[in-house]
C-alpha positions, 0 to 999 in steps of 0.5 A: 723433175716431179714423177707425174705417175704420183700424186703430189697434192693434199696431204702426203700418206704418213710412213714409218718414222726416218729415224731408227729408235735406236737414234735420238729423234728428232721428232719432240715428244711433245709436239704441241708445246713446241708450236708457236702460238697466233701472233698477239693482236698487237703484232707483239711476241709474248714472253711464251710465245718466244719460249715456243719459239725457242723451243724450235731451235736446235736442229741448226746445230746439230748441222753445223758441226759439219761445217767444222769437221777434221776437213774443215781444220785442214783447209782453213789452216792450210789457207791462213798457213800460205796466204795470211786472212787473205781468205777470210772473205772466201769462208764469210761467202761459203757461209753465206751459202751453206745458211742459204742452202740449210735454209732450203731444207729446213723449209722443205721439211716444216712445209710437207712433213717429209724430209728430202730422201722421202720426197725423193724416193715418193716423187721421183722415178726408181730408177731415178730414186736407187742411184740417188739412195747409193751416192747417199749412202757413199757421201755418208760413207765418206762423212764417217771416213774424215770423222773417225780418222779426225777423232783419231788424230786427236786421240793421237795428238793427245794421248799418244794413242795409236791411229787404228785403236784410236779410230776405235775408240772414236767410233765407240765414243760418238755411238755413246753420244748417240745413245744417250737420249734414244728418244731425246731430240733435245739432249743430243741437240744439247750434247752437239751443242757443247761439242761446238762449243769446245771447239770454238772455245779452243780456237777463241783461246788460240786466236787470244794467244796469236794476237792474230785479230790484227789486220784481219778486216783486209782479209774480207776485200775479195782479192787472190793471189794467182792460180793456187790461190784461186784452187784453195778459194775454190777448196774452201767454198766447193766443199763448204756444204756438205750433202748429209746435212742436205739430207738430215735438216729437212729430217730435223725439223719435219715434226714442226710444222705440226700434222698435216700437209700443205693444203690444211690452211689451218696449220699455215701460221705454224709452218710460218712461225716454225720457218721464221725460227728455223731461220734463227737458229741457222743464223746463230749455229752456222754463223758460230761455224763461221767464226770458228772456221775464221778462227782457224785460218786466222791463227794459222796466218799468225802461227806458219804465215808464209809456209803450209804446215803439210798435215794436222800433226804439223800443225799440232807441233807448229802450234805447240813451237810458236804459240805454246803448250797450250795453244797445241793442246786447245787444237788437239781437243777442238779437232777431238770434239769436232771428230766426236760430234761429227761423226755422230751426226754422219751417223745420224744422216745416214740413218736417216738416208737409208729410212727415207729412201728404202723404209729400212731401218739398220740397227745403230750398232751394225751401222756403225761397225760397217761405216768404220771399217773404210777408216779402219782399212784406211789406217791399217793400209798406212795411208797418211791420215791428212791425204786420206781426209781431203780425198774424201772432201772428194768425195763429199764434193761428188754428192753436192748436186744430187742432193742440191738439184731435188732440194731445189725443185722440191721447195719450188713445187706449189703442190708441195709446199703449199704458201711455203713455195719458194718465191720466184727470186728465192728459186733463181737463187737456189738454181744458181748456188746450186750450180756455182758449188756443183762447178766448184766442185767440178773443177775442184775433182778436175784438179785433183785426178789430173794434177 
């Protein structure tokens, strides 16, 4: 619930930026030359217009790679490895919801000019807003732990690397990714971007030597196929949305609504117009997540149907034994760019976290050297790398609710969100995924630490 101790209507007070100068922001340095201007008299966009629009976009992307990290590639292909493209309609229906939910946040920063860990710690209780900031802060901490050691498993497949330099070497590349454009918000969205790019191009690649398109329409008619069927479904869907996300989006896109609060009418056309873009640009990104996420679960069907390979090295080798050198060197270098790119946006949204719920700023640097350390300790512990990755998509499944159950009050306030408010049928909704992926991810931690 909202603190009745604090004021929610007119404009919030403006607070230091959430994110550290030493990350790329996300506020344009620009601002008015990406506002959309009035519709035309004749209900048609211009050719600038779709320019200002255009120029919205990209906050999706930067997102959607954590709809593709190294968990993802284990799950996927897991799934396609024991029951074929039986799945196929589980990942269109956790994408459905992961747009839905991306959707909320980007709304929810257009609309107040705050992101979910500010509205967070300014209207909720402290005792409410401290434990909400620390199981953050553990997602995060979880995030980088499945980025570094996916990065190093492709440093490894790839190179022959061993896994603890290797994880180094990650930490270092996706900090350089980082610093590329200090104050760029369009260079890192570009660089993440690309890093997508490589990998649907490597599973697009897979999928054409696997032939693997055959018979995949069957796959999207809803069916399973006994209980472990049903644990997997409930794998797939309960750790689709990831909580950093949750909590980075609405940091994305709380500079397009342009300045102000919610009660000055005069930038209600802009919050509507930057609302309608952001909603292109989840649908584009995250539906290119999805295609890559059935990619995977597609090729593994043609390459193991029948038998789970067991880690991301065996499905390295399989791949290499079925389909070919280059169908294993494709694998290795999408999870190596998935591994970079994510890692860097889990980076990214924990700088954003600690900002927004403290209004402390860490720099990069000591950021990433503590986040490291859990993966490192991991590997140098001789901890196999592929069960290290599922436990913390445990983790991660921990963190759903506390940023779902605020995302979706937030967005449901009038004071806050102005004409923007959630429509009555839009907050149902929002209240149902959220407790369908928290269920989800309640059975799913009750399976793992009961077996």
């Amino acid at each position: 619930m909202l603190d009745s101790r604090r004021p929610v209507n007119g404009p919030v007070p403006a607070v230091p930026a959430a994110v550290p100068a030493a990350v790329p922001t996300a506020v344009p340095t620009a601002v008015p030359t990406a506002v959309p201007a009035a519709v035309p008299a004749g209900g048609r966009a211009s050719p600038g217009r779709l320019a200002r629009l255009a120029g919205l976009c990209g906050p999706a992307f930067v997102v959607s790679v954590a709809y593709v990290d190294p968990g993802n590639f284990a799950t996927n292909m897991a799934g396609g490895a024991q029951y074929g493209t039986m799945l196929l309609w589980v990942i269109a229906l956790a994408n459905v919801l992961a747009m839905f939910v991306q959707a909320l946040s980007a709304k929810l920063g257009i609309a107040t000019g705050r992101n979910l860990p500010e509205l967070c710690r300014d209207h909720l209780p402290r005792r409410v807003s401290l434990p909400l900031w620390v199981q953050a802060e553990l997602v995060a901490a979880a995030t980088d732990l499945a980025e570094f050691i996916g990065g190093a498993i492709a440093l490894n497949l790839l190179f022959g690397v061993p896994l603890l330099p290797a994880a180094a070497v990650t930490a270092v590349v996706s900090s350089l990714l980082l610093m590329l454009a200090p104050r760029g918000r369009r260079r890192f969205e570009a660089t993440v971007a690309a890093m997508l790019a490589v990998v649907l191009a490597g599973f697009a690649y897979q999928v054409l030597l696997s032939g693997s398109l055959a018979g995949v329409a069957g796959g999207f008619v809803p069916r399973l196929a006994g209980p472990d069927s049903l644990l997997l479904a409930t794998g797939i869907i309960g750790a689709t949305v990831m909580p950093h996300v949750v909590y980075l989006h609405s940091a994305l896109t709380q500079h397009q609504g342009g300045p102000g609060g919610p009660g000055e009418e005069v930038h209600g056309d802009v919050r509507r117009e930057a609302v309608r873009a952001s909603r292109m640009d989840i649908a584009v990104a995250l539906g290119t997540a999805g295609l890559v996420n059935m990619a995977m679960l597609t090729v593994a069907a043609a390459a193991f149907g029948g038998g789970d390979p067991g880690s991301l090295q065996a499905i390295h080798a399989g791949l290499g034994q079925v389909l070919g050198p280059g169908a294993a060197v494709a694998f290795a270098l999408a999870l190596l760019a998935s591994g970079l790119a994510s890692s860097s946006v889990g980076t990214y949204a924990g700088q954003v976290i600690m900002a927004g719920f403290l209004r402390r700023r860490v720099p990069l640097l000591a950021r990433r050297l503590v986040t490291i350390l859990p993966a490192m300790a991991v590997l140098a512990a001789g901890v196999d790398p592929t069960r290290a990755l599922v436990l913390s998509q445990v983790a991660l499944s921990f963190g759903i609710p506390f940023a779902l159950v605020p995302l979706v009050t937030f967005t449901s306030s009038r004071k806050l969100m102005g004409d923007l408010v959630n429509r009555r049928l839009t907050t149902v909704a929002g209240v149902a995924v959220a407790a369908v992926i928290s269920a989800l991810n309640g059975f799913l931690l009750v399976e793992v630490f009961t077996g």
